[in-house]
C-alpha positions in Angstrom: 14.8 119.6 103.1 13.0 118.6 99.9 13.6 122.4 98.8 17.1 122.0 99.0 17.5 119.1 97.1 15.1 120.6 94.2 17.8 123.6 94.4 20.3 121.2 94.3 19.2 119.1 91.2 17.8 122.5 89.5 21.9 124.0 89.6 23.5 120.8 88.6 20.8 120.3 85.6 22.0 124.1 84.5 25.5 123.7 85.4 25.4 120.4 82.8 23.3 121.9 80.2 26.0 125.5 80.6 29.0 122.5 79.8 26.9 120.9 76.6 26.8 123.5 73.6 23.6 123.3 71.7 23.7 121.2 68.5 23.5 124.4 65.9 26.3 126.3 67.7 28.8 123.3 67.0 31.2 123.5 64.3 30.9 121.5 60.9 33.4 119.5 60.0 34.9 120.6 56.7 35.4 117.6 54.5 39.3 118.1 53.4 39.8 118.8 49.8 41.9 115.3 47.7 45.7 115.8 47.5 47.1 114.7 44.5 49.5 112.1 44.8 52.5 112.1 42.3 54.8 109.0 41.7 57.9 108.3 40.7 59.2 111.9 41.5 62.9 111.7 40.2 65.3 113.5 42.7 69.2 113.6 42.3 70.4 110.5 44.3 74.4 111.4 42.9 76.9 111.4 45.6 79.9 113.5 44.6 83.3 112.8 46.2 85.7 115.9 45.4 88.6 115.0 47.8 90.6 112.8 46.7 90.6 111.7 43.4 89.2 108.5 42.5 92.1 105.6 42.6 94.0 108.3 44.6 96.6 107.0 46.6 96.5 108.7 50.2 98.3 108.4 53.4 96.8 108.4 57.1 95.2 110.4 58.1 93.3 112.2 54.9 90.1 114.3 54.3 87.4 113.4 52.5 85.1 115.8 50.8 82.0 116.3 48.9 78.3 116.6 48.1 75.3 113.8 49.0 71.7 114.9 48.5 70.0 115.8 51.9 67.6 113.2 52.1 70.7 111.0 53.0 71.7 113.1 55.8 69.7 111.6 59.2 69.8 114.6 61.9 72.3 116.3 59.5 74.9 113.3 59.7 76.1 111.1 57.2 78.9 108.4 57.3 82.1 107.6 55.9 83.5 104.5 55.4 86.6 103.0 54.5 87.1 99.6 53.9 90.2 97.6 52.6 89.9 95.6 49.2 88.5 92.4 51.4 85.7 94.5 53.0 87.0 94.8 56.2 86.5 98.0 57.9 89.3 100.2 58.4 88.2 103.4 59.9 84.0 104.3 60.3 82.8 108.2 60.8 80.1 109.7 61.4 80.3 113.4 60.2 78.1 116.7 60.3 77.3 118.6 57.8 76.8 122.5 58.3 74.2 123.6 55.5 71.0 123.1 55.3 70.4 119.2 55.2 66.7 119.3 55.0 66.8 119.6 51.0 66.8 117.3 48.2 69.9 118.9 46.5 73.3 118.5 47.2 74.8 119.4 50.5 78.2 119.2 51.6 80.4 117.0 53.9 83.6 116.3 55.1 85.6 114.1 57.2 88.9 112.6 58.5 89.9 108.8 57.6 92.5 107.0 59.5 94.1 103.6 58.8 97.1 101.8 59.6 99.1 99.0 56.9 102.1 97.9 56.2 102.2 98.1 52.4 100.2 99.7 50.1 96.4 98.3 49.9 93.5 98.9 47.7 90.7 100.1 49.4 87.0 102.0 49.2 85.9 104.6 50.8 82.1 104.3 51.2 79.8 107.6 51.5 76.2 105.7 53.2 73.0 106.8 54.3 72.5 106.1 58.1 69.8 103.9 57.9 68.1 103.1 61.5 65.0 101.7 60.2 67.0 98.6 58.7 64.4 98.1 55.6 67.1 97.3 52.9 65.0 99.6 50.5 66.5 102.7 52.8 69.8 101.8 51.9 71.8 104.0 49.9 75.4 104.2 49.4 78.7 105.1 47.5 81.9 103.6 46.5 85.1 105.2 45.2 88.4 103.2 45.1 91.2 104.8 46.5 95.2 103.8 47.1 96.6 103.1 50.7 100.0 104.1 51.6 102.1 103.1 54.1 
């Protein structure tokens, strides 16, 4: 009986000692080489409406089209706005770009407004950043002034 037990202890002691590798077969830790941090990169934060005009007058519904550097797109959205000349919202879209978002330079967008008046009304149409964290230091947006028509 005691033999059996020594054969017992004697396999677990080598089947622990097989599981822990010896100290000088171990890997050493490479100590990562310093990144250098640059500040105050300046990137192109221009948003460029083509379509329409600026103080265009337009008529529902109507596209609107242009360029917003791709660190504005979230998931390769970005939204439109518009807004009439007492900031309340008239139509809200979400739209998808196509091209490669995940760039700093300029991608495309475009996307359909719709409103509804009854005479013709000032209004802006606001190209914004999505920003889901809420920090107002995310926010980023643009504002052209266009025309309403009945």
């Amino acid at each position: 009986m005691k033999k059996n037990i020594l054969i017992g202890a004697l396999i677990f002691v080598l089947g622990l000692s097989a599981c822990v590798s010896p100290a000088k077969n171990r890997k050493k830790r490479v100590k990562p080489e310093p990144v250098e941090v640059v500040e105050n990169i300046e990137v192109d934060n221009e948003v460029n409406v083509s379509v329409p005009a600026s103080g265009a007058e337009v008529s529902s519904p109507f596209l609107v089209s242009g360029t917003a550097p791709g660190f504005w797109y979230i998931e390769a959205q970005i939204i439109l706005e518009l807004r009439d000349a007492d900031g309340k919202m008239l139509d809200y879209k979400s739209v998808m770009t196509y091209d490669d978002w995940m760039i700093e330079e300029a991608v495309s967008f475009d996307g359909e407004l719709s409103f509804e008046v009854s005479e013709t009304t000032n209004a802006t149409i606001v190209v914004r950043r999505e920003n889901v964290s809420g920090l107002p230091e995310h926010e980023m947006s643009f504002e052209m002034p266009v025309v309403l028509l009945p």
